[in-house]
Backbone as CSV, one residue per row, in Angstrom:
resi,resn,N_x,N_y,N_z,CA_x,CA_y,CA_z,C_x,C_y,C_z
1,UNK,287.301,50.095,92.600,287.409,50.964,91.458,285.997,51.360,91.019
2,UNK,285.855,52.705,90.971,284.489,53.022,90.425,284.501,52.840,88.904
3,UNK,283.413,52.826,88.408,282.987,52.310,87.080,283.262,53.563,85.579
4,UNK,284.077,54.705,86.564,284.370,55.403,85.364,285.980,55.497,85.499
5,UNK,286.006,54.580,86.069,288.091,54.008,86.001,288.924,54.218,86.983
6,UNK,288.216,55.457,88.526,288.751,56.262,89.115,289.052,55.468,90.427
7,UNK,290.141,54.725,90.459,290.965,53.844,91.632,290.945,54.110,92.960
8,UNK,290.010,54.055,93.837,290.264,54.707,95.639,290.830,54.089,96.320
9,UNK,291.975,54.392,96.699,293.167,53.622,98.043,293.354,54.254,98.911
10,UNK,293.366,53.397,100.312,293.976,54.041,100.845,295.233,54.067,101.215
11,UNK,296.238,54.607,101.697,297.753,54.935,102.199,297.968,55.061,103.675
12,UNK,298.259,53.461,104.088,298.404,53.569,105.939,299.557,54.465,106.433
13,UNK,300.311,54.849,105.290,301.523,55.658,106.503,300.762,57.270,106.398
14,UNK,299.946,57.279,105.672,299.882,58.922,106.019,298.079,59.207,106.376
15,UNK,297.657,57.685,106.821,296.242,57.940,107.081,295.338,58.797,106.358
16,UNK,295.411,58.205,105.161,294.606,59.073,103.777,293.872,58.053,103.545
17,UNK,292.791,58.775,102.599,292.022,57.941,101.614,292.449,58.945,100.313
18,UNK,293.299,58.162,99.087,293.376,58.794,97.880,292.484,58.021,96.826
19,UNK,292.224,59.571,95.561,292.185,58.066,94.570,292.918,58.613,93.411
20,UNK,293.238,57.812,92.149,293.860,57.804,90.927,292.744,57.711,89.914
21,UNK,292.998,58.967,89.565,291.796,59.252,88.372,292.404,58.640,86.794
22,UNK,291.376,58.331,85.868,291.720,57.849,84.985,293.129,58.407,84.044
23,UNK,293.164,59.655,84.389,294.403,60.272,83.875,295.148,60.139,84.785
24,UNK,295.682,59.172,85.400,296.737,58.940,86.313,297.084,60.188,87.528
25,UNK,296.089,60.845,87.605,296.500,62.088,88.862,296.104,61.732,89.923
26,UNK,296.968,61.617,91.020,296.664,61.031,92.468,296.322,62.163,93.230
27,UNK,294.810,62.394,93.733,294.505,62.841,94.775,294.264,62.599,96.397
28,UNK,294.531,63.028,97.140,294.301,63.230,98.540,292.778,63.580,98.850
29,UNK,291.695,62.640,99.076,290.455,62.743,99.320,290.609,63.495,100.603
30,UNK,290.888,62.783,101.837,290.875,62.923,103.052,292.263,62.263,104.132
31,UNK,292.856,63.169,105.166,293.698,62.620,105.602,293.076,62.893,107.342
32,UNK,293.378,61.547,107.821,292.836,61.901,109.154,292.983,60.994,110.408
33,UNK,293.577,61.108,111.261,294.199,60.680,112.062,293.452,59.648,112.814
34,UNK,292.104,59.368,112.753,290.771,57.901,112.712,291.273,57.586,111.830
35,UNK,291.646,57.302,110.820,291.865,56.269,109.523,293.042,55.483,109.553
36,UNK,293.399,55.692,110.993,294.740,54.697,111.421,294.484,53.021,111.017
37,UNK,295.555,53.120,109.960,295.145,51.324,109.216,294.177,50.738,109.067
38,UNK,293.425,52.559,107.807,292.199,51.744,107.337,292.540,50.950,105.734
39,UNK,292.036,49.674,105.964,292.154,48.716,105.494,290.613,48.282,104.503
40,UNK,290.973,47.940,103.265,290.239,47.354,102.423,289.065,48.166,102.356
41,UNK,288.962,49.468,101.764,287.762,50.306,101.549,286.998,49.336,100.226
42,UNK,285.566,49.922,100.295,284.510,49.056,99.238,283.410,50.380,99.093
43,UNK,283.645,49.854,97.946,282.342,51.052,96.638,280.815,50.343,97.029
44,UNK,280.041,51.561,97.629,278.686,51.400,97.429,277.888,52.266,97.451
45,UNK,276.977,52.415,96.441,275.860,53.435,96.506,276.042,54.649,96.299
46,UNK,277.082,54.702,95.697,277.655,56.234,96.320,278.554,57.061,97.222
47,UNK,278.886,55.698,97.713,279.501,56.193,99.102,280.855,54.839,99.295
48,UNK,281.761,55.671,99.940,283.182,54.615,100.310,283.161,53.990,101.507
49,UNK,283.261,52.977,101.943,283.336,52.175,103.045,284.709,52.008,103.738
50,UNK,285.111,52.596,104.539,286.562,52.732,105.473,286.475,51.761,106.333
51,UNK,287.139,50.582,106.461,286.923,50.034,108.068,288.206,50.266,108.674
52,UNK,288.387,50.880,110.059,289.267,50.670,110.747,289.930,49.424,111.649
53,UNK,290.147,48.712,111.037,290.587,47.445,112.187,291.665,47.617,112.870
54,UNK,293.064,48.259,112.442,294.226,48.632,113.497,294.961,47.666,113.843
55,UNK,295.146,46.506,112.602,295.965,45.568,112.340,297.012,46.058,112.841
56,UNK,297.711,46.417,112.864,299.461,47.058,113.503,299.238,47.139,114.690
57,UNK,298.497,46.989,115.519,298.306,47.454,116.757,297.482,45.981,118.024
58,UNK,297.827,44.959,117.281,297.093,43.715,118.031,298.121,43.395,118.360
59,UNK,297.829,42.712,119.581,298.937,41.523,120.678,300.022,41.127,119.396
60,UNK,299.976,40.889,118.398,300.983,39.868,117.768,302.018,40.633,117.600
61,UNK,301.390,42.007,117.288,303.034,43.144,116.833,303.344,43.505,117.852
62,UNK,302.982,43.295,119.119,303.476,44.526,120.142,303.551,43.538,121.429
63,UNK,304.455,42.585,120.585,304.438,42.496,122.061,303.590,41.517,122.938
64,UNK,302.422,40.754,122.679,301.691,40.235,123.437,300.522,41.427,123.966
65,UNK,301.076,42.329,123.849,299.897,43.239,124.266,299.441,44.224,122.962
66,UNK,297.962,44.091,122.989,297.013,44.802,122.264,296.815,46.170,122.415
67,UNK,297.212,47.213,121.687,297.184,48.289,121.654,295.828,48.971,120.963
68,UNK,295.316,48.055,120.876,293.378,48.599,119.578,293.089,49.507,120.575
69,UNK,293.167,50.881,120.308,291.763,51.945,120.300,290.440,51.081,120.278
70,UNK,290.028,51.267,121.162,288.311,50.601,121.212,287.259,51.471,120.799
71,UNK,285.659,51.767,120.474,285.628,51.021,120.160,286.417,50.753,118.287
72,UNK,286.419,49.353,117.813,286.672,49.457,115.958,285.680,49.968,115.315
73,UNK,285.992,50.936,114.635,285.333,52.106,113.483,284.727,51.533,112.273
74,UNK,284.005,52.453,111.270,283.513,51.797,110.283,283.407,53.208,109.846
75,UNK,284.043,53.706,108.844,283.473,54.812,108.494,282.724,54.641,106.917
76,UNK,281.981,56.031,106.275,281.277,55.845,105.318,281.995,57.167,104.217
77,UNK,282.094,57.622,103.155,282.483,58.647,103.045,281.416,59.301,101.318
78,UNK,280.371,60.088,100.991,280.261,60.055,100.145,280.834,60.876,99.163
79,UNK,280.771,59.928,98.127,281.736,60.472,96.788,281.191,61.429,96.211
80,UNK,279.785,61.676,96.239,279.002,63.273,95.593,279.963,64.442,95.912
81,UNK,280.597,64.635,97.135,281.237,65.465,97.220,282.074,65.824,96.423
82,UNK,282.832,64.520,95.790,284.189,64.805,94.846,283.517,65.506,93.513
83,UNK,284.236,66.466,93.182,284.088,67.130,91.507,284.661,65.878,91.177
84,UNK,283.724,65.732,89.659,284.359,64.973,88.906,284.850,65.594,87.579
């Protein structure tokens, strides 16, 4: 949560990063087909931290066999862009 209230999540079924602004309006930052079960984004500097790990997709769900896209991602995203 950034420090002026504005909530960033992301949403694994539709490979978004949203956030919920203090007036409760949910936006769609970015939707994008790399952000497959990105998991646990983190506020820094300015900028959003995406990691892709692709939990849904290891030996345990499928099967014994590992389906990970290689290599695992890390994306960065900065928030200057967003109007506030």
């Amino acid at each position: 949560m950034a420090s002026d209230g504005t909530l960033y999540f992301t949403e694994l079924a539709s490979d978004a990063l949203k956030k919920r602004s203090p007036d409760g309006t949910i936006t769609t930052i970015i939707r994008d087909s790399r952000l497959h079960w990105c998991d646990a984004p983190a506020l820094a500097d300015g900028f959003i931290w995406l990691p892709v790990p692709q939990i849904d997709r290891v030996s345990l769900f499928n099967s014994g066999t590992s389906r990970i896209a290689w290599p695992i991602r890390l994306y960065r995203y900065g928030l200057d862009a967003q109007a506030k």
